[in-house]
N, C-alpha and C positions, 0 to 999 in steps of 0.2 A: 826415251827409248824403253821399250817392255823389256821387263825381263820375263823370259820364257822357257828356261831352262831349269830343271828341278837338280838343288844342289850347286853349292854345295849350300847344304842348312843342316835341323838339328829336329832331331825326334827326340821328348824326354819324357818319362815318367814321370813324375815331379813333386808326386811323396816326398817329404822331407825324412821320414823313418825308410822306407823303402823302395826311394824312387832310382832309375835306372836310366841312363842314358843309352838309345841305342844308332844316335848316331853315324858310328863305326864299324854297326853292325847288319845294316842293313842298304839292300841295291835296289829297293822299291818300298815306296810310299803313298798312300793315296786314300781320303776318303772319299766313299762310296755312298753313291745317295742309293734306295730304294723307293719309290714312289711308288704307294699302296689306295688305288682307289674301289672303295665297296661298290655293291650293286646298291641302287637308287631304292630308298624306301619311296614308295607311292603312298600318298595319303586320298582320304576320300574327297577331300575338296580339291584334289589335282594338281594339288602341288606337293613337291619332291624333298627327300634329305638326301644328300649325296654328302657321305666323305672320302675324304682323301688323306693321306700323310707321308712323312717319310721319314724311314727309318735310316740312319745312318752307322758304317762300318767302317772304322781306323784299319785298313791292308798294308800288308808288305812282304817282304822276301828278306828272312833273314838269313848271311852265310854263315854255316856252321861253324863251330871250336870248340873242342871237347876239353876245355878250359873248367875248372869246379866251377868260377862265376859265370859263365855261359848265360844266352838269354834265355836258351830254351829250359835249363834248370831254375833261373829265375821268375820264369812264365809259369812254371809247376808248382814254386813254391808260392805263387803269388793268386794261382788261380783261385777264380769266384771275386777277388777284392776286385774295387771299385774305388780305381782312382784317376786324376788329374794328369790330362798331357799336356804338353805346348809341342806344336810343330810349326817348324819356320821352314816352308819351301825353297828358299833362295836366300840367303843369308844379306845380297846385296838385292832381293824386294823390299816391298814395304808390307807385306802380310806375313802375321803370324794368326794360325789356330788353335783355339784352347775347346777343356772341354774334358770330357770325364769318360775312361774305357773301361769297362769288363775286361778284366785281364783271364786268359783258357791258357792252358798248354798248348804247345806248339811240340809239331814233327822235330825229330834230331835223325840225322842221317841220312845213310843212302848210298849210292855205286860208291865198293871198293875204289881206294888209289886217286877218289874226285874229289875235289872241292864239293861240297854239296849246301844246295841252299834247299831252307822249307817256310812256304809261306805261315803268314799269324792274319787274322780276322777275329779282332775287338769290335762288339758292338760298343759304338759313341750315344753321349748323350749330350746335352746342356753343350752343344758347339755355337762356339760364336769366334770371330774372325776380327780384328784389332790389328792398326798399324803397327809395323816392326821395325822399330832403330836398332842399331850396333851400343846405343847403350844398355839396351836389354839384356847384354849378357853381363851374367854374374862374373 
């Protein structure tokens, strides 16, 4: 049977000096492909270079806490570095992905008296996708 339901799994940082689990802290996850195609160089002999790529973006929605470890404080002090994730969409799938994010600041705030969440958008790099056991976690 597929599993197809995201969660319950695990988003981590995975710096050993500065890595962060955000798990607990967030209600959306998802990388994002961009597919980037140029226009066609023509050469004289008639035939073409075309490329293509894609760039890819670690997204999500994290809900606020104005907690000092906060993630959005952690995203501040973290920003520009460039480090290692793991995400496990479904803890009871068999896919985990890894893979290296530009860690930016992230929004804090927002309507009085509310819960508030604000999205994060890391660009990913070097992602690759590996089966995931329950003996995987530390």
């Amino acid at each position: 049977m597929a599993t197809r339901t995201l969660g319950p799994g695990k988003l981590t940082i995975t710096d050993t000096e500065s890595g962060r689990d955000f798990s607990a802290e967030v209600t959306k996850v998802q990388l994002v492909a961009s597919n980037n195609t140029d226009d066609p160089i023509n050469f004289l002999d008639g035939s073409q270079d075309t490329s293509s790529s894609t760039d890819w973006t670690l997204e999500g929605t994290i809900v606020d806490n104005f907690d000092t470890d906060n993630l959005a404080n952690w995203c501040f002090d973290h920003a520009g570095q460039t480090l290692p994730f793991e995400w496990v969409p479904n803890n009871k799938g068999a896919t985990k992905w890894n893979g290296k994010v530009n860690i930016s600041p992230v929004s804090i705030g927002g309507d009085v008296k509310s819960k508030n969440s604000n999205d994060f958008s890391f660009p990913a790099t070097e992602l690759a996708h590996s089966a995931y056991t329950s003996s995987d976690e530390v």
